[in-house]
N, C-alpha and C positions, 0 to 999 in steps of 0.2 A: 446340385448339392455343392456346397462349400468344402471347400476343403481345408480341414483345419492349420495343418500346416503352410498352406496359404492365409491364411487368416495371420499366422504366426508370424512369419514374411512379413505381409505387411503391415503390421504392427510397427515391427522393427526397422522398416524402411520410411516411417512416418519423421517429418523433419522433425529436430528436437522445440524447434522456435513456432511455434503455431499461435496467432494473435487471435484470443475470441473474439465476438463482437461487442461483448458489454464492453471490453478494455478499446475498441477503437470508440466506440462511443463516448466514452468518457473522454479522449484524448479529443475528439472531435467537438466534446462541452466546451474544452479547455482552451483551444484552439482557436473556437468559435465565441467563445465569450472574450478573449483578450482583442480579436480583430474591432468586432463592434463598438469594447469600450477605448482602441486605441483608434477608432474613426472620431470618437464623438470629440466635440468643444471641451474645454479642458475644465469648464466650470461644470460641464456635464459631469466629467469625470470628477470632479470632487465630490458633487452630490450622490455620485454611484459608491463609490469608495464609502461616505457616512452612512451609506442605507446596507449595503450589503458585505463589507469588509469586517472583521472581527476586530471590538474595541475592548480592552481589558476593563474600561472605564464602565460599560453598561453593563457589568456584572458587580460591580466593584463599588464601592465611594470612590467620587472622583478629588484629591486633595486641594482644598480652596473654592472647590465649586460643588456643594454640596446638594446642590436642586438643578443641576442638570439634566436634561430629560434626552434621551436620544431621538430621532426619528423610528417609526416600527411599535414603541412601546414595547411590552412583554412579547408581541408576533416576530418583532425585531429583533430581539435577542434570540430567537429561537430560530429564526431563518436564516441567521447570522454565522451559526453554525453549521451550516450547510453550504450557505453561498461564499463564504471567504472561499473554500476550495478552488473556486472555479476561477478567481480574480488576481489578475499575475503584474507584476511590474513593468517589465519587458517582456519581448519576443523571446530574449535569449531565455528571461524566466520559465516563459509558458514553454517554452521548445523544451530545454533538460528537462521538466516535471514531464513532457510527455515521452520521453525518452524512456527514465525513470522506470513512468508507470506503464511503461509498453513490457519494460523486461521484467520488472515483479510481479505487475497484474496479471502478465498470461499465463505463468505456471498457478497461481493463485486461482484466478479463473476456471482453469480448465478440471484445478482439483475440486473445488466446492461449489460450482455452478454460478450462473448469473445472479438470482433472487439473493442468493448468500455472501455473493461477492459484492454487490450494491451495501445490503446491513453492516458488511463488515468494514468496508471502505468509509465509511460516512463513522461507525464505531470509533476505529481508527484516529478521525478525525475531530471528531468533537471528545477524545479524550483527550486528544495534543491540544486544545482550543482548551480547554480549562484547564490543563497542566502549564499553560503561558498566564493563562486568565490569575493563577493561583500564586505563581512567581513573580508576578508583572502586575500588582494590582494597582487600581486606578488610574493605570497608565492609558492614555491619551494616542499612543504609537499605533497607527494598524496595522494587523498582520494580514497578509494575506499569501496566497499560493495552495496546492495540493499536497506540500512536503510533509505535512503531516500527516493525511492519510495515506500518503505511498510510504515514509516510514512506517507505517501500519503494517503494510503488504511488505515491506521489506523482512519485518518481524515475523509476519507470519509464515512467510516463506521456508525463514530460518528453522521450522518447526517440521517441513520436508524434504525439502531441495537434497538433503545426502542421502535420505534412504535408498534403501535398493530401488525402488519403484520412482523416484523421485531423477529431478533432470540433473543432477549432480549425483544422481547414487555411485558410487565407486570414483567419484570424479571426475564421470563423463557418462556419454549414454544419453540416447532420449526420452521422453514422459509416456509411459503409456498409461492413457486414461482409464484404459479396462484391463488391468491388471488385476491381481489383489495386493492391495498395500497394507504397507504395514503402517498402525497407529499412530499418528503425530503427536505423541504427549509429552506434555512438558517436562516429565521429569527424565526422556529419553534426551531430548533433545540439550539438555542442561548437563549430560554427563556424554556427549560428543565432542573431542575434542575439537572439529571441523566449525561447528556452531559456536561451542564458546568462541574460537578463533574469531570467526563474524561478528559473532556480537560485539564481542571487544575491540576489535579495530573498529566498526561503526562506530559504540557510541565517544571509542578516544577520539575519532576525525573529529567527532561532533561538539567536542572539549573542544579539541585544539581551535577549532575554527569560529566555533560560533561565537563563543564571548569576544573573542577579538574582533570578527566581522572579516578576516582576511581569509580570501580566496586564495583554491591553488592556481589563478593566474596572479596573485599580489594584488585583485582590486580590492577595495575594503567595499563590505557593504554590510545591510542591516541584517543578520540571518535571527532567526525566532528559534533557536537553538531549542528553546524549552517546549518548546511544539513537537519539535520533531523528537525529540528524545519522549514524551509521553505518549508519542501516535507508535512508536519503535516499538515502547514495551508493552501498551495496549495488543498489537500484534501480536508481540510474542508470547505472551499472558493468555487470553482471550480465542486465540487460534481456534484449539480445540468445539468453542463452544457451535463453531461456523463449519465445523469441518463433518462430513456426513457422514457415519460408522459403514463400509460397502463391505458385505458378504464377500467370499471368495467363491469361485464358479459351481463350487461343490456344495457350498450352503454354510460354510464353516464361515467363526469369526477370520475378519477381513486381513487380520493381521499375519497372515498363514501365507505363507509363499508357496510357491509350485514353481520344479523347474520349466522350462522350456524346452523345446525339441528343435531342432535347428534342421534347415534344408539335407544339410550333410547325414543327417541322423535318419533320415526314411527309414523304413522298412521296404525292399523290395516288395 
């Protein structure tokens, strides 16, 4: 027989950083898609970039070229939004997105499972994909990288990460999966002052930086600023609808804490 104060133990003794496998997987997409397209001939790579990089222009009128036709047709456009994810500039690119999405995927992950965390990922992302699409129309520029659907997961994070049961609750502490948590809704999470704090420094970095193009090393480059600020709030919006209502051990709504009983507390 178990002993539940063991059980309790090792809850508590569980690291707070645990990487599922859907998040190494993805970073292993990511990883695994940049080597192959940074093997190929470089005219390779342009042909890959038109077929599977996101163009605001195949959504859009493109200005002066009004019978342009993409590669893909309509299957194009639609796979388009899926596959820019995967498709990064650099090493350095694909390495921080998987950095990224190593540390917002896995408490995301581990909260709303694999099946959920795939829909919302890709959600995420194809909302930041027409929130550029929508900013940026007939443009000709492609975007490409995961930053939009990891600001997804960054969003949606912000909708747990303090609570009690969450890997920030109290501002430290680890995740226990089988807990019972309290409910991530938006209108909690909009009146914390911890969350506003996040949110607000996110999307100011994302002011300060993106329109400019300048990095915090000083290099200038292209960032899709309006990507990632709709994959942010899509997360933070949308959370809820990915996130699974769990009972607490007794049968009650989920949102019901119980204390815990700690080694020191036995009963002889």
């Amino acid at each position: 027989m178990v002993d539940p104060f063991d059980a309790a133990e090792t809850r508590k003794q569980q690291p707070a950083f645990n990487a599922p496998g859907i998040v190494l997987a993805f970073i292993i997409g990511i990883l695994g898609a940049f080597a192959i397209f940074n093997y190929l001939p470089e005219q390779s790579q342009e042909d890959l970039m038109v077929q599977f990089a996101l163009f605001p222009g195949r959504f859009t009128a493109v200005p002066g070229h009004p019978d342009m036709v993409f590669p893909g047709g309509i299957a194009g456009d639609v796979w388009s939004l899926f596959t820019y994810t995967f498709m990064h500039g650099s090493w350095t690119h694909a390495i921080v997105n998987s950095i990224w999405l190593l540390a917002f995927g896995s408490p995301v992950a581990q909260r709303i499972g694999s099946l959920r965390f795939v829909l919302f990922y890709f959600t995420c992302g194809i909302v930041g994909a027409f929130t550029h699409v929508w900013l940026n129309a007939g443009s000709l520029v492609p975007v490409i990288g995961a930053s939009a659907a990891i600001s997804g997961l960054m969003g949606g994070a912000a909708r747990f990460v303090f609570l009690a049961d969450g890997p920030l609750g109290g501002l430290g502490g680890g995740y226990a999966s089988t807990a019972p948590r309290a409910q991530a809704s938006i209108g909690r999470a909009l009146t914390d002052r911890r969350v506003l704090i996040f949110v607000g420094v996110w999307i100011g970095l994302n002011f300060l930086f993106g329109p400019t193009g300048i990095t915090l090393t000083g290099q200038a480059v292209n960032v899709a600023w309006e990507a990632h600020l709709g994959g942010f709030l899509a997360g933070l919006l949308l959370f809820g609808f990915f996130d699974p209502y769990r009972t607490s051990p007794s049968g009650g709504p989920g949102n019901v804490g119980y204390g815990e009983w700690s080694g020191r507390n036995r009963l002889p």
